[in-house]
C-alpha positions in Angstrom: 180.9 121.6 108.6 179.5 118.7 106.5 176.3 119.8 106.7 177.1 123.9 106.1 179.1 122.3 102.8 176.1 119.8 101.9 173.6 123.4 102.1 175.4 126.3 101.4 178.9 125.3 99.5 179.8 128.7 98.2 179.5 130.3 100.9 181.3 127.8 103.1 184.2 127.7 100.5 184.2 131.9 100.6 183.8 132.0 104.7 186.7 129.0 105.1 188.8 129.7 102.3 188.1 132.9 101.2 187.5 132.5 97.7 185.0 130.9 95.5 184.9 126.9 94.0 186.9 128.1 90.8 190.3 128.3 91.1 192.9 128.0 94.1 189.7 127.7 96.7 188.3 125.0 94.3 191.1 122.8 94.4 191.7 122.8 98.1 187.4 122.4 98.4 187.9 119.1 95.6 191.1 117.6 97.5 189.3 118.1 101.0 186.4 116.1 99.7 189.0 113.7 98.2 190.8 113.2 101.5 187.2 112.7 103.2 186.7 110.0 100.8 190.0 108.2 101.2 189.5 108.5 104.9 185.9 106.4 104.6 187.8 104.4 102.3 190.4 103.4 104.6 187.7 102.9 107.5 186.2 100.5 105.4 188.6 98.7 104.8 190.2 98.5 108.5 186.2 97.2 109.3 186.4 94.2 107.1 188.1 92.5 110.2 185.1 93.4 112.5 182.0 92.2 110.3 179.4 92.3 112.7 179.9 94.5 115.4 178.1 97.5 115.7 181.3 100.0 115.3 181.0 98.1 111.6 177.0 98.7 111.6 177.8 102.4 112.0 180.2 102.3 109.4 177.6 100.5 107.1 175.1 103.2 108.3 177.4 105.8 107.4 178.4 104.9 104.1 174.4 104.7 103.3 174.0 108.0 104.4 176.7 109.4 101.7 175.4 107.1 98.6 172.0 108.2 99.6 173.2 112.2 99.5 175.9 111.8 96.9 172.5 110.0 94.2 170.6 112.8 95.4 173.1 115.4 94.9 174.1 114.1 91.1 170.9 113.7 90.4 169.6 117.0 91.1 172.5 118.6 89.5 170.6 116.7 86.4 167.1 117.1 86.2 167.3 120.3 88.6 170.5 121.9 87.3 170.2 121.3 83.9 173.6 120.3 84.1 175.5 117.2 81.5 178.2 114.7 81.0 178.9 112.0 80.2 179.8 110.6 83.6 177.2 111.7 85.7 173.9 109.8 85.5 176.4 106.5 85.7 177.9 108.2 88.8 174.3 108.8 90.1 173.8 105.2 89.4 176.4 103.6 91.0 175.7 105.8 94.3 172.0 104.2 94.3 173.6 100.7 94.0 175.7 100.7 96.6 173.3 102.1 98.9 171.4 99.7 97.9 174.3 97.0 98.7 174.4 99.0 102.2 170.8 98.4 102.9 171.2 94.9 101.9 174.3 94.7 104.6 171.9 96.0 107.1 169.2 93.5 106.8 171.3 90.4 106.5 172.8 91.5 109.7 169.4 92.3 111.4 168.3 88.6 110.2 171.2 86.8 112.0 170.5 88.2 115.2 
């Protein structure tokens, strides 16, 4: 489903939901994503307590994988969208930095073993 939603989002939202991303259909699309991302939030934080075991390298890996797709995805919405605010070259931003601090995790832990 992640990936159908990453490639083809209207359609996914109009086969699931049976509407489009404005309105009703929207909302439940937006609060879906925002569950998602209190879920990986909450993971996160129950790995703290496991630094260094590979359940916590997938989790690392994982959390790469979205700042990687989330730059990628603002970014495009930029320069290949046209689109504009305020917020979202700083959003972009902050997505490259912490997948940067993610690929940073990895190799500190790949330089201890």
């Amino acid at each position: 489903m992640g990936a159908a939603l990453l490639a083809v989002p209207s359609q996914v939202v109009s086969v699931l939901l049976g509407g489009t991303l404005e309105g009703p259909a929207g909302t439940i699309a937006a609060r879906l994503a925002g569950a998602a991302l209190g879920a990986l939030a909450v993971a996160c934080w129950l790995a703290s307590r496991d630094a260094g075991t590979p359940a916590a390298g997938g989790l690392i890996g994982g959390v790469l994988f979205y700042n990687v797709v989330g730059a990628g995805l603002l970014l495009t919405a930029r320069f290949g969208l046209g689109m504009e605010s305020m917020a979202l070259l700083p959003a972009a931003a902050l997505h490259v930095a912490l997948a940067g601090w993610c690929i940073a995790c990895v190799r500190t832990k790949a330089r201890m073993e």
